[in-house]
N, C-alpha and C positions, 0 to 999 in steps of 0.2 A: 279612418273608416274606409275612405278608398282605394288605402294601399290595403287592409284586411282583406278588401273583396277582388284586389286584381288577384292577390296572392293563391286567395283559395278558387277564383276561375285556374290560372296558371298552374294547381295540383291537381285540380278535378281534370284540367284536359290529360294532363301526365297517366294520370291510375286510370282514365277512363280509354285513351286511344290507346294505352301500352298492353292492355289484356290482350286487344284481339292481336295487337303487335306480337307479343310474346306467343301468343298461341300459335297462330303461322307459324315463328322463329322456331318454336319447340319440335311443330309436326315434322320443318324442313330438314333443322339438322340434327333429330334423332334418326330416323327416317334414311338421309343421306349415311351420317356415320355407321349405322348399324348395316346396311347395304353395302357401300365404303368399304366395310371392315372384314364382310365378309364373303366380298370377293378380291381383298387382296391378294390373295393367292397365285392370283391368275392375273394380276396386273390391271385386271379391269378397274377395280375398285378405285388405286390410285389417284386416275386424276376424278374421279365420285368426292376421295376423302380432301382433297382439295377444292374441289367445287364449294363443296361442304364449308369447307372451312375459310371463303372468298364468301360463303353467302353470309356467316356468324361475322365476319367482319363488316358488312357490309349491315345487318342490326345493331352492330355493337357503334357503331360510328352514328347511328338515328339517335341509340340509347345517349351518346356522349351528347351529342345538341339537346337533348332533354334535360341533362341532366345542368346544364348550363343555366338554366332556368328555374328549373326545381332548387339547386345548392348556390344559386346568385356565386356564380364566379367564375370566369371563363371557360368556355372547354377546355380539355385538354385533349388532345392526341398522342398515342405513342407512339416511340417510331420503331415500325417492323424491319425486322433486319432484311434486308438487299440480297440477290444473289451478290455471289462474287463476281468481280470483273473478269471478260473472257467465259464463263460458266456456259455450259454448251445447253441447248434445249430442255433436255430431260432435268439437268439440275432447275433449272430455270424454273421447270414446271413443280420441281417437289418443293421450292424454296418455303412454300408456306407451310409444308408440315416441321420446317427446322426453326421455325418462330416460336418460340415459349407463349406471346399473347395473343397468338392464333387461337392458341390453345383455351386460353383466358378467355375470348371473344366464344367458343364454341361452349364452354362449361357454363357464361354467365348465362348463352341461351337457353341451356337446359333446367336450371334450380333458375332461373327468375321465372317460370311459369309459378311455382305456386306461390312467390312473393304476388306477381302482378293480379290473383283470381281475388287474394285476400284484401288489398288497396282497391280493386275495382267491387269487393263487396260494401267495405265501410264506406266507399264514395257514396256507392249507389243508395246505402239504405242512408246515410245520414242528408242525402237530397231527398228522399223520395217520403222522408216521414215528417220532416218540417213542411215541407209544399203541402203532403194530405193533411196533415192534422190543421193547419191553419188553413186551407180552403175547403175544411169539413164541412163549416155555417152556412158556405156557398153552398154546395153540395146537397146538404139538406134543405136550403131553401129552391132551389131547382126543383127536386126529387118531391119535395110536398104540394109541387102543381100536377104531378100524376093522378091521374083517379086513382083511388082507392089508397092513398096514401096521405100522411098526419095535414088535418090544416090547418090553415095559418094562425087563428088563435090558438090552437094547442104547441104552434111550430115556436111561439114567442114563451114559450116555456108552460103554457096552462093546463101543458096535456103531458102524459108519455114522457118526464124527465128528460125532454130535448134540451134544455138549456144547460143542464149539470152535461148531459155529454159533449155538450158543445164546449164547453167550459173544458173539459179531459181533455178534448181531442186538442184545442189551441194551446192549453198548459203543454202536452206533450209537445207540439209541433214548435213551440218554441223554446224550450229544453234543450232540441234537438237543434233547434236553428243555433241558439251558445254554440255549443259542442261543437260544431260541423266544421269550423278553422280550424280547430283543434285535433281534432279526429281526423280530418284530410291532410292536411301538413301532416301529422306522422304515420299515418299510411303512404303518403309520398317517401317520405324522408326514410323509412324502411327500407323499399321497394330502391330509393336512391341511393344509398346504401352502399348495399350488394353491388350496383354498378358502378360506384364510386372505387370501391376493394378491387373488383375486377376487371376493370375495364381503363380505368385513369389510377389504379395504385401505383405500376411500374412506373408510366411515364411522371408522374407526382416521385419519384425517388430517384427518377435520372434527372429530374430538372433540380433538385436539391443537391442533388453529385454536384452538375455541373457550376451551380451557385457556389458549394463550397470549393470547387476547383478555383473559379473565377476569387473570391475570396483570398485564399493561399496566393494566388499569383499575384492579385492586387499587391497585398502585405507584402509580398517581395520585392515586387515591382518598388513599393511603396519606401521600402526599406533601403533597397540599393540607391535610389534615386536619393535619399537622405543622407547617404552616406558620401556619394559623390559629391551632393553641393557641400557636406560639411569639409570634405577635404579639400575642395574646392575653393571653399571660403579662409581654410586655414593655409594653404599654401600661397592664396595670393595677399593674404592680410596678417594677422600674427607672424605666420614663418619670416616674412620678409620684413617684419620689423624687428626681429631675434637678429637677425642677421646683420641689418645695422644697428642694432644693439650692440652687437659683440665687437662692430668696427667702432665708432664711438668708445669704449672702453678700452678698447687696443690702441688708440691715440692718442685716450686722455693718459694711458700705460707711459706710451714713450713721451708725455710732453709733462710728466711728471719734475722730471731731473732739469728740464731747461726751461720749461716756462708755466710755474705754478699754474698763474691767476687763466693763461689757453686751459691746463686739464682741469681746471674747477668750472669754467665755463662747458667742457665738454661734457662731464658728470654731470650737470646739471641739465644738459640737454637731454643726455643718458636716463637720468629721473625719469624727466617730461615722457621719453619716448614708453618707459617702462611701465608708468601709468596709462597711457594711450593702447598701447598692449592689453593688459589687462582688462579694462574697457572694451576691450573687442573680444578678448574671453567671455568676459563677462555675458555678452550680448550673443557669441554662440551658443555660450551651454544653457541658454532659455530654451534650446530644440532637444537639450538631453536630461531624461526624468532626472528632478534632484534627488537626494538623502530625503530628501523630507518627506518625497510623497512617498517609498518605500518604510519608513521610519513611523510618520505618524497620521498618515492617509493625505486624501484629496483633500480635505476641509483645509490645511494648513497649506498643500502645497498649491488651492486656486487663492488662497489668500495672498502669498508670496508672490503671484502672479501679477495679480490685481494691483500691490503693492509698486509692481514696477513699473504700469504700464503709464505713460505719459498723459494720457485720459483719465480723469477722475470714475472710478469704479464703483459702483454700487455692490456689494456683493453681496448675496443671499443663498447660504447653504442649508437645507433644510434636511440632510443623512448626513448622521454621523458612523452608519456604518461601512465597515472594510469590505470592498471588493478583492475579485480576481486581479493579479497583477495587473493580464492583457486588458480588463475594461479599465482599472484605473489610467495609466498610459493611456490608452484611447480618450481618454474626459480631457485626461491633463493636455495630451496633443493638441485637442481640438480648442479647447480655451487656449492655450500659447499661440496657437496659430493667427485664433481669430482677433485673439488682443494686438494681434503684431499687426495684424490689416487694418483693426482701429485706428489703431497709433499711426500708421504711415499712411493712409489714405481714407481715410473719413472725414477727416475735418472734425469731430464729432467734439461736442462739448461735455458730454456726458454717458457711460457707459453702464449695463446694467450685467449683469450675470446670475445667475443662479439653477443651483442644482438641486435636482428632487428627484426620487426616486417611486414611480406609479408602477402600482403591480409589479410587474419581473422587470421593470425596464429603466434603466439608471437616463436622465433626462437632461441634458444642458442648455438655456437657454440665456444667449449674449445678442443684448437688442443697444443701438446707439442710435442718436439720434442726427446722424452726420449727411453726405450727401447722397447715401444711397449709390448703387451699380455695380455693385458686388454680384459675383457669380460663380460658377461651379466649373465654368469651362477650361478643356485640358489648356495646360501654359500657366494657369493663375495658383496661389496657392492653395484654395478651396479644393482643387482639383485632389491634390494628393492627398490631404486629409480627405475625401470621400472613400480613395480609396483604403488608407488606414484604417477608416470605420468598417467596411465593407468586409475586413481582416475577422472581424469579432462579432458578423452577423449585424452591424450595427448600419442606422442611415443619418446622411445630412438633410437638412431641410434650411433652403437659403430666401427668404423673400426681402429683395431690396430692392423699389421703383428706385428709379433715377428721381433722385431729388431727398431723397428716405421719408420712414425711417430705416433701417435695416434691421433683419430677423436672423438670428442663425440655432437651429434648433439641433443639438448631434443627439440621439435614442439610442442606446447600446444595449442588449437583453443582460439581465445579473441574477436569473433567478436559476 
């Protein structure tokens, strides 16, 4: 109840202070621009149409903190573009007619006048008829101490159908008292709108650029950095055991003809080393999507996971159906990842996973019960899986006290 009434103070100040806002805004830069425009000619106009359009910016920046309120979510600003570096005076001075959302700031002043007459009407009457109709009985009961007006035993209904109207006027007045959240939030949210569109659209589409840019380079980032540790990993591990692979077989070669039971001793070291090998394949390509998850989805390939991870798993997949390649990868990464930080630094006696899919948004959650102190920070490997997720719109969510349990939540959108 008392978020319902900050809510509708916070819309009634919005449609109530933004009329006479908007009217001002209307007079100054219709008024300016048409004046502005028509003495361009003469140059006079110029810095007028500039004025002009320093005042609509200078409304449209009050509108934006308004509107922060009204639509509960941060302002936004956009950013107007800069003269150029070095730009002499005169550029300097027309900079703001080579701004698109100058323009934007000047048009919302002009079409929000009859948004904000129509929001400061429904404010005004749905206050002004729940207050009269429910302080009617008052009203009447005041007005029936004047001479020559109804009294009080006919005021208690005995006379003149006072009590049936008293009855109308309260039925009405709180009718209107319901409705009045209702009716003012979207007369707000109208009026909020339009400056929503014109005023915070652009900057709302350059912060989404700039997310997807951020994005793309993550994934790259994300990807190169993968790519290095795995070549990394196979030049100082595998490669260097091929290699005394192939010297051990080159000796058991020549120790064939002179000394059996040395090359049956060699070959068998040869074995050992070859399975050692394998083992460390084995243990890379947990970083590279199997067959399986291409083949027959995520359910089989977090299965296979779980299967290896040296912690006992609990696994719970609750979709069975096929995503996008890029989100599958993204699940599968994030579960290999996290199972690999179980396994090597938890302690944990028991592990949980499971996948669900809410609304558009594919869900992973892997909780262990280990020592907790997991984190996101760059250097660890949470880090680079953030950024992987970040590749496909998607976020991590880490909660682990020191001591745990640990949380790790990766949301990917799939819809």
């Amino acid at each position: 109840m008392r978020s319902l009434l900050r809510r509708l103070l916070l819309d009634t100040r919005y449609t109530l202070v933004g009329f006479p806002t908007a009217l001002i805004g209307f007079v100054l830069m219709v008024t300016g621009f048409c004046v502005g425009l028509g003495t361009a000619v003469i140059w006079l106009g110029v810095p007028l149409l500039v004025g002009t359009l320093m005042v609509a910016r200078g409304f449209a920046d009050a509108e934006r903190g308004w509107l922060s309120d009204v639509l509960k979510r941060p302002p936004v600003r956009p950013r107007y573009k800069p003269a150029p570096p070095g730009a002499g005076w005169f550029r300097r001075l027309v900079n703001p007619l080579t701004s698109g959302q100058s323009w934007l700031d000047l048009l919302h002043g002009v079409v929000n006048l009859p948004f904000a007459i129509l929001a400061f009407v429904l404010t005004v009457v749905f206050w002004v008829i729940p207050i009269s109709g429910l302080a009617w009985p008052l009203y009447g009961l005041v007005t029936s101490r004047i001479p020559g007006n109804v009294e009080l035993p006919e005021l208690l209904g005995l006379g003149d159908g006072y009590l049936v109207n008293a009855i109308f006027y309260v039925s009405v007045g709180l009718a209107f008292a319901v409705l009045a959240p209702f009716v003012v939030r979207g007369a707000a949210l109208m009026r909020a709108g339009l400056g929503r569109a014109l005023l915070t659209g652009v900057a709302e589409l350059h912060e989404r650029i700039d997310d997807l840019a951020q994005g793309r380079a993550a994934a790259v980032s994300a990807e190169a950095n993968a790519l290095r540790k795995l070549e990394r990993d196979i030049h100082d591990g595998p490669q260097q055991r091929l290699v005394s692979l192939a010297m051990e077989l080159s000796r058991a070669q020549r120790q064939l003809g002179k000394d059996p039971e040395a090359a049956r001793a060699t070959i068998g070291s040869a074995i050992t080393a070859t399975r050692e090998t394998l083992d460390e394949l084995r243990a890379l390509s947990r970083g590279i999507a199997p067959p399986i998850l291409s083949d027959r989805g995520l359910a089989p390939a977090l299965a296979a996971l779980a299967g290896r991870c040296t912690v006992p798993v609990e696994l719970d997949v609750r979709t069975v159906l096929r995503y996008q390649a890029a989100v599958e990868n993204a699940i599968y990464y994030a579960c290999a990842e996290t199972l690999t930080n179980v396994a090597k630094h938890s302690r944990a006696t028991s592990c949980t996973v499971q996948l669900d899919q809410v609304g558009g948004v594919l869900m992973l959650t892997i909780g262990d019960d280990g020592v907790g102190g997991a984190h996101v920070a760059k250097g660890h490997g949470l880090a680079g899986l953030t950024d992987r997720l970040r590749a496909v719109d998607g976020e991590l969510t880490v909660r682990s006290p020191d001591g745990g349990p640990t949380l790790v939540v990766a949301e990917v959108p799939c819809g």
